[in-house]
C-alpha positions in Angstrom: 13.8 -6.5 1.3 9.9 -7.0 1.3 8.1 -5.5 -1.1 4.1 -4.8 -0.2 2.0 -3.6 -2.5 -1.8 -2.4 -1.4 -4.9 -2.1 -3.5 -8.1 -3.0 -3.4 -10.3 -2.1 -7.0 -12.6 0.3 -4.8 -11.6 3.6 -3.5 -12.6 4.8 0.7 -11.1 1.2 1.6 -7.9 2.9 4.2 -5.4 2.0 1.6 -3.1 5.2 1.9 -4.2 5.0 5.8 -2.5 1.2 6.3 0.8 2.2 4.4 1.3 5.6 6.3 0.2 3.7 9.7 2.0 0.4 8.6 5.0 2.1 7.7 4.9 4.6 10.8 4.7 1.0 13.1 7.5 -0.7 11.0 9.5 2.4 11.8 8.8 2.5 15.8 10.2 -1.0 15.7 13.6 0.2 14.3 13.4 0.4 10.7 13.6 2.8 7.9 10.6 1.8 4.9 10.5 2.8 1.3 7.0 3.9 0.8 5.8 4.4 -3.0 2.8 6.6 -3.8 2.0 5.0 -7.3 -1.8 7.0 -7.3 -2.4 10.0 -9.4 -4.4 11.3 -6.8 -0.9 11.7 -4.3 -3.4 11.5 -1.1 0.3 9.9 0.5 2.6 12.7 -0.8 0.3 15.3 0.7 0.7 14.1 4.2 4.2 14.6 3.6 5.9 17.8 5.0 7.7 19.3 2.3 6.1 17.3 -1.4 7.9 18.3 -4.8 5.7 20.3 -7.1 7.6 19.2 -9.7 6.4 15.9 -11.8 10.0 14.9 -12.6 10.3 15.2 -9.0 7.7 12.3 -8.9 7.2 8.5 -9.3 6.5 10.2 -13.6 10.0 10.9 -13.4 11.1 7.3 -13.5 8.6 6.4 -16.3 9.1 9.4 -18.3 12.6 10.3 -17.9 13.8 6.9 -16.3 15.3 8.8 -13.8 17.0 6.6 -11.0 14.6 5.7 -8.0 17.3 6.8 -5.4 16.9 10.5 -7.3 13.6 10.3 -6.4 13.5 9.5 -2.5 12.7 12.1 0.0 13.4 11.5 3.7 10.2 11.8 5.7 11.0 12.3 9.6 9.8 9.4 11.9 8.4 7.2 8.5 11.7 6.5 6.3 11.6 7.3 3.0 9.1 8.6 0.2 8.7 8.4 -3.9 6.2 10.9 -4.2 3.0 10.7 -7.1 2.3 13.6 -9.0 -1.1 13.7 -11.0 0.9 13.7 -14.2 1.2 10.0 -13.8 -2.2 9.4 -14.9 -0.5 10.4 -18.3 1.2 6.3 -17.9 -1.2 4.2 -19.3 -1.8 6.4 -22.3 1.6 7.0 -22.9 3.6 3.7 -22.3 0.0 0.6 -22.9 0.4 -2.2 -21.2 3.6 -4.3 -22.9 5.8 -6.6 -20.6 8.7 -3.7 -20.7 6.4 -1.2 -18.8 4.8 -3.8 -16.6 7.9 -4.7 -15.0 9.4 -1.6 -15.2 8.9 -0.5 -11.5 10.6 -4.3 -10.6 13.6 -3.6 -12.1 14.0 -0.4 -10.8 13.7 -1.4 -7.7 15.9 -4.1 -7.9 18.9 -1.6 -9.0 17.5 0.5 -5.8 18.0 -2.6 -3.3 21.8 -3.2 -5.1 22.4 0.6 -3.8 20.5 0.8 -0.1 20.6 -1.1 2.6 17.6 -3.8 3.1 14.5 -1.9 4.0 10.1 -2.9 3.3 9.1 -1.5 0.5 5.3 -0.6 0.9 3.7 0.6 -2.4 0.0 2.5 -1.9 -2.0 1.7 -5.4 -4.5 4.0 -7.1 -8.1 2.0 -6.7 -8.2 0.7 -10.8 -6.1 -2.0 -12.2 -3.9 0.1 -15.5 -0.4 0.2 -15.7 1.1 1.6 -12.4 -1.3 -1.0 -10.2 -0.2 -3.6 -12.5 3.6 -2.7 -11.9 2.5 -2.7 -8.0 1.7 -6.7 -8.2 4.4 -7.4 -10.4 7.1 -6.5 -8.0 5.5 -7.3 -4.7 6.2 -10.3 -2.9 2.9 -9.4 -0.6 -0.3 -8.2 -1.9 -2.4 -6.3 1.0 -6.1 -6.0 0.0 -8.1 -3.5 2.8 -11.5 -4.4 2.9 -13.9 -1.5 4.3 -16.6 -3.3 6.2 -18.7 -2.7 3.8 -20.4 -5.1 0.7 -18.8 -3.0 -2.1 -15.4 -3.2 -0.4 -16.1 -6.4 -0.7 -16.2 -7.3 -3.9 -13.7 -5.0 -4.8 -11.7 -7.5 -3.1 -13.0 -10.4 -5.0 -12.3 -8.8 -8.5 -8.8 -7.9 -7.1 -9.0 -12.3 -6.2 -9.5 -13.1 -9.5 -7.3 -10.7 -11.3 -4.6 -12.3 -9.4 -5.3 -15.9 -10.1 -5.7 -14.7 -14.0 -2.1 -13.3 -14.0 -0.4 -16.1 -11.9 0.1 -17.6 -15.0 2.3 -14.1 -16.6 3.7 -14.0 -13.2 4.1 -18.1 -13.4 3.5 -17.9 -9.4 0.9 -17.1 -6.8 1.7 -13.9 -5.2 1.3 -14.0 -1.8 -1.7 -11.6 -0.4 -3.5 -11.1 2.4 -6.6 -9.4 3.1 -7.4 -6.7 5.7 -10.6 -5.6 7.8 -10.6 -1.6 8.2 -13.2 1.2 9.0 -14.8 -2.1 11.5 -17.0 -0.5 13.7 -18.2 -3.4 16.1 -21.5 -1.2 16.6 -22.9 -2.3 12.9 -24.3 -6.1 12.1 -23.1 -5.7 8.6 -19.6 -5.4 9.4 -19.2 -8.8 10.9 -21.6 -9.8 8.0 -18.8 -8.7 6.0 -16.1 -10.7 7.8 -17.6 -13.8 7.9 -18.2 -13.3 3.8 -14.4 -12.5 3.8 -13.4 -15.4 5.8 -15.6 -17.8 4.0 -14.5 -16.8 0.5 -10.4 -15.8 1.5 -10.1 -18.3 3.9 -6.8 -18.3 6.0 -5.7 -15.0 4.0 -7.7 -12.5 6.4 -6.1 -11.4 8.9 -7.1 -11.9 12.3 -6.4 -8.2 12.7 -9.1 -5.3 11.8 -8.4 -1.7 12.0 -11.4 -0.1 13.9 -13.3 2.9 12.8 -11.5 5.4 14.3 -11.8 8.9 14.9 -7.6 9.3 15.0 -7.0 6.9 11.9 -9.2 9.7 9.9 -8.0 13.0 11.4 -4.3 12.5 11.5 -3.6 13.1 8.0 -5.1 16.6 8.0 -2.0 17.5 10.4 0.3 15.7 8.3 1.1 12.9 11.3 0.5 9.5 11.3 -1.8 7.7 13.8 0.9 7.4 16.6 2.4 11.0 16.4 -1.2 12.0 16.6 -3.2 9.5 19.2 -0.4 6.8 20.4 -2.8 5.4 22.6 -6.4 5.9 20.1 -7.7 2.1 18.9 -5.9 3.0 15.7 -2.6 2.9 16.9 -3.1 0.0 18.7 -4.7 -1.7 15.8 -1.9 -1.2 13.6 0.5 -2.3 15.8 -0.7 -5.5 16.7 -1.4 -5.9 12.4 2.6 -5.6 12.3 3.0 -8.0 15.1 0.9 -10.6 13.4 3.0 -10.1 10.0 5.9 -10.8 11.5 4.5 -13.7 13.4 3.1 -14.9 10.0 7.2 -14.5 8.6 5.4 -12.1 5.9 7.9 -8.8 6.8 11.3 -8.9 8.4 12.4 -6.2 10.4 
């Protein structure tokens, strides 16, 4: 079971956009993902068709009642499988700090989770600051995706989200694995390719050789509650996010 967690410390990057779309392409290819919506602002549990009004319902029931993941999963036709957010989760980090026990509180339920279902990617959509639930995002990945959005603040966003991780490799005594991901590229603008060759020159072999176009079907499709290839299976979108899961495979960074 892969766990991918994605955040970048800047918001507008296509972070709940790469795990719906991600996900939607893992599930085309045959599987059934676990998708996690650890941000307050439940932008992923509102595409969903039916989301739980109720917090204990939520992600905030595991930290505040320590209810059981599996209690928590709701089947989403043609994705898998949700843990919804709820905005009472940006109660955590007042509530529980930031102690070992409640940084690796989401790994541990998620290893009992993997004892009871059968192997699946787990792909975790982060809230755009680094508190509590983004820190228990990159405790129990095994694959940090970090969307860059073309753009110079994206940017660094990404480079704070760089060092971060190198500060906590010694906590987590190893390097987590991440990889970093051109979105919102739209070939007609000299700063976007500005902004890849930055990204290449400080990331190195990290970014993908895969960007996710600025695309009219990537933005819309939430508003009907689809993702990109119920919506527009042929749009640049679709296509874009296939060929990113094509090269994760390739890269032996997912199994399927």
């Amino acid at each position: 079971m892969t766990r991918i967690a994605v955040f970048n410390q800047k918001g507008g990057v296509g972070k709940t956009s790469t795990v719906l779309n991600l996900s939607a392409a893992i599930h085309m290819d045959g599987a059934n993902p676990l998708l996690i919506d650890m941000d307050p602002q439940g932008h992923l549990t509102e595409i969903h068709p039916n989301p739980p009004p109720a917090a204990n319902q939520s992600l905030f029931g595991f930290y505040q009642d320590s209810k059981p993941l599996v209690q928590l999963e709701l089947e989403w036709k043609d994705l898998g499988w949700l843990i919804p957010s709820h905005r009472e989760l940006i109660k955590v980090d007042s509530i529980f700090g930031k102690g070992p026990a409640i940084l690796n509180r989401l790994k541990q339920g998620l290893e009992i989770l993997e004892k009871e279902s059968p192997p699946r990617v787990t792909l975790m959509d982060c809230c755009p600051y680094l508190g509590v639930l983004s820190l228990n995002a990159i405790f129990s990945a095994d694959l940090i995706v970090i969307p860059i959005g073309s753009d110079f603040l994206s940017l660094q966003g990404a480079q704070k989200v760089e060092n971060t991780l190198r500060a906590l490799e010694p906590v987590l005594k190893k390097r987590v694995e991440r990889r970093y991901l051109l979105t919102c590229f739209d070939r007609r603008r000299k700063m976007t390719f500005e902004v890849q060759e930055h990204a290449k020159n400080y990331f190195g072999k990290e970014v993908f050789e895969t960007v996710i176009s600025e695309n009219v079907a990537v933005a819309e499709s939430p508003q009907y509650k689809k993702d990109v290839f119920q919506y527009s299976p042929h749009s640049a979108g679709a296509v874009d996010y296939k060929s990113l899961l094509s090269e994760m495979i390739a890269q032996d960074l997912i199994a399927i």
